[in-house]
N, C-alpha and C positions, 0 to 999 in steps of 0.2 A: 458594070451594074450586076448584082446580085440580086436574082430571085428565088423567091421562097425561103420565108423565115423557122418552119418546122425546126426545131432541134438548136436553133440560134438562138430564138428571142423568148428572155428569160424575163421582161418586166413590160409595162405597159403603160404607157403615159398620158391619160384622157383629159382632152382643150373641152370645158365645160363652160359655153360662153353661148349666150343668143344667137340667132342668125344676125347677121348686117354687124358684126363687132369687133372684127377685128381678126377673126379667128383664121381665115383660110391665110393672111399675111403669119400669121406668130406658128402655123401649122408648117407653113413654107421656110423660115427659118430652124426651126426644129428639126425639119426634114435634111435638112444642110450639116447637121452635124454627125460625125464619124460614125460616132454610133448609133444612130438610128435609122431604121425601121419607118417608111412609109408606104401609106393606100396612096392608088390611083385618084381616090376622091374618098369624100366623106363616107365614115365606115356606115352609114345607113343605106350609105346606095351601090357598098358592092357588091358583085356578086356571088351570091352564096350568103348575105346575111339573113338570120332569121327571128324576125320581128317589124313592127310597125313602121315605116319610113315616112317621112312626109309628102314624099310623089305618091306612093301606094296608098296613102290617107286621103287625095288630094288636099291636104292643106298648108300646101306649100309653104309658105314663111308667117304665117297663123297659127302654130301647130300647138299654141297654147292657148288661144283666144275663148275658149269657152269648154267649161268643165268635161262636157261629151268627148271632145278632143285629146283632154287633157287624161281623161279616164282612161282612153284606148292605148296611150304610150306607155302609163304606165302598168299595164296590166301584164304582171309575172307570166301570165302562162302562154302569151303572145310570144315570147322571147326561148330561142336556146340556144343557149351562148356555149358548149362546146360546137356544135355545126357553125355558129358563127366566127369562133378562134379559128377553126380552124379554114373556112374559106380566107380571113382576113391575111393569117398565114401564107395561104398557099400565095395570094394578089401583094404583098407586103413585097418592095423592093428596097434593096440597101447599094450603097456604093462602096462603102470597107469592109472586110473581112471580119472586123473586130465587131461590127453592128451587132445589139442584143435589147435594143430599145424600141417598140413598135408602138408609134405617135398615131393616136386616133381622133380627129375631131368629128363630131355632131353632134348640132346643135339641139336637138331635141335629147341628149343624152342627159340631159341637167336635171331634166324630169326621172331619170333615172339611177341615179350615181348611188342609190344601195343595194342596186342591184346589181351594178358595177364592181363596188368596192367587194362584193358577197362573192360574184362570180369570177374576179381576178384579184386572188389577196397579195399580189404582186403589183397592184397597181398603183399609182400617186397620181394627181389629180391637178390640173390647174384653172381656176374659177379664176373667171373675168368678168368683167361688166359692163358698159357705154353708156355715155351721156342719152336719153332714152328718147330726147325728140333728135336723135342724130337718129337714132336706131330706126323710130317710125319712118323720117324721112327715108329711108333705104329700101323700107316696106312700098309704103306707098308709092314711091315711085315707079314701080313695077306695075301698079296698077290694078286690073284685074288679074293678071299673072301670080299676082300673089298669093291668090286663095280665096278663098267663098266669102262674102259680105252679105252674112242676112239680109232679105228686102225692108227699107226703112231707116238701117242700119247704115254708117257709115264705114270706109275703109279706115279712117285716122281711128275711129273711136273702137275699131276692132283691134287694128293696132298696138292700140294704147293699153286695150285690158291684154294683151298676149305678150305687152315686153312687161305689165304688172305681176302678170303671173310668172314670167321667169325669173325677174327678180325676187321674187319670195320665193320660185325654188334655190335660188341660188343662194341666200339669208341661210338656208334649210343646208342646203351644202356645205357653205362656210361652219356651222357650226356640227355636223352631223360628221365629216372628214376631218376635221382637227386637223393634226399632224402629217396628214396624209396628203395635205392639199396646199398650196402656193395660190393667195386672194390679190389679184390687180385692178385696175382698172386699165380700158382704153386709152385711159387719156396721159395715164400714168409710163405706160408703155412710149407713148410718142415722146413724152417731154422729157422722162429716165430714161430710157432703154438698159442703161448700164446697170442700174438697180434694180431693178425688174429682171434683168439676166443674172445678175448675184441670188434673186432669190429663188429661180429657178432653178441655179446652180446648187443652191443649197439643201432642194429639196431631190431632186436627179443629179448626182454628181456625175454622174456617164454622161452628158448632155453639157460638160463646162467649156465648151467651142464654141457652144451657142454664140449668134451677133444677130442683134436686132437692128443694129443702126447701118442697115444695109439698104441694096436696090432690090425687091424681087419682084416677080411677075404674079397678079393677081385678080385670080378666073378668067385670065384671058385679055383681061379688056384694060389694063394698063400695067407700065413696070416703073418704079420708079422709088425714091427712097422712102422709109418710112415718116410718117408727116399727119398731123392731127387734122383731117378733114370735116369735123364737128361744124364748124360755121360756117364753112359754105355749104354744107348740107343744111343746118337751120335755116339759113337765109333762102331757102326754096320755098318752104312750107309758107303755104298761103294764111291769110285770117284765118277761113275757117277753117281749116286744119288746123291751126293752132290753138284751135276755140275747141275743137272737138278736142284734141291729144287735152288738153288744158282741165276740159270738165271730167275726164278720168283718173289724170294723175291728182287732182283734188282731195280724192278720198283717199291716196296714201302715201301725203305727203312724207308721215314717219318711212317706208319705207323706202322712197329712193332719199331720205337725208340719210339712211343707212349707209348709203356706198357717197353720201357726197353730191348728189343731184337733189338735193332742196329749194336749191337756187331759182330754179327753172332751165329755159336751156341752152343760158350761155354756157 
């Protein structure tokens, strides 16, 4: 094991995806190849970053749920991103010699990605996305852990408007990175792996080890291979849960037929 990437890592490759999506698995894969570069944990929570985080917010898997929120992440002068390269540096561990690849995921970074692309012009990008009653299901089941639920207000229907608004940041990403950026989905990821690693490949050639269709360990609490958990996470969600997620995502139905979630949430 090699620590500390100072003087090694020459590019940077940021997982732009919700929380509950898929990301800590496609981070752990990433992490597996020669030449990369990984944090201990999500680059919001380690130490020495400097800016908004969603423990230091308390709003833990909310972090978009309503505009106050959404205003405080993205606020340029909350952020300084050389003191935070270079803690991420100093915490960045690699296994090969040849490592020059430092993989970042967090999920509230989606809300920020030009001020990403601005402050690492070395960087490429990969926007993902979930089926969005998988995603709530993820939320909600955490409960009050998840974050503040106005009184009156429901968890599902807080939910509901905070995976609305990262999908339309991520709409905003998709077109605002061009080239810069590799667009999958969750579910795409399960059923391709091998295409989804071609287009990865295509966009990071340093990174063409990558294998998705692997076993890995995933925050702890299971290891196992990759595999489309969408339906039995729907099939948790109660009526009204379904009633609440249901009377939000209404009003933007154009926006999840964007990525393919028109359907509802088979």
């Amino acid at each position: 094991m090699i620590a500390g990437g100072e003087g090694a890592i020459t590019r940077h490759l940021f997982l732009l995806a919700p929380n509950n999506s898929g990301s800590t698995f496609l981070a752990a894969a990433l992490g597996a190849c020669a030449r990369a570069w990984s944090l201990p944990r999500e680059g919001q929570h380690v130490a020495g970053f400097h800016g908004p985080s969603s423990r230091g917010t308390g709003t833990r898997l909310l972090w978009a749920a309503d505009p106050a929120s959404i205003a405080t992440f993205r606020d340029p002068a909350a952020y300084d991103w050389a003191r935070t390269n270079r803690a991420w540096n100093f915490h960045a561990r690699a296994d090969h010699p040849e490592a020059d690849t430092l993989i970042v995921a967090s999920p509230p970074f989606l809300l920020i990605a030009d001020q990403l692309a601005a402050a690492f012009p070395d960087a490429a990008f990969l926007i993902m996305v979930r089926n969005p009653y998988a995603v709530a299901e993820g939320i909600i089941r955490r409960g009050a852990a998840a974050g503040p639920v106005a009184p009156g207000d429901s968890l599902a229907a807080a939910a509901a408007r905070h995976i609305v608004a990262t999908l339309a940041a991520q709409q905003a990403n998709r077109t605002a990175l061009a080239d810069r950026a590799a667009l999958f989905t969750y579910e795409e990821m399960c059923r391709a792996p091998d295409a989804v690693t071609r287009r990865i490949d295509a966009l990071v050639p340093a990174l063409a080890d990558l294998t998705l269709d692997r076993s890995l360990p995933v925050k702890g609490r299971y290891h196992e291979r990759l595999r489309d958990m969408n339906a039995e996470q729907v099939a948790r969600l109660t009526p009204d849960q379904r009633a609440d997620l249901d009377a939000v995502f209404a009003g933007h139905r154009p926006l999840l037929a964007a990525f393919g979630y028109d359907k509802g949430p088979a």
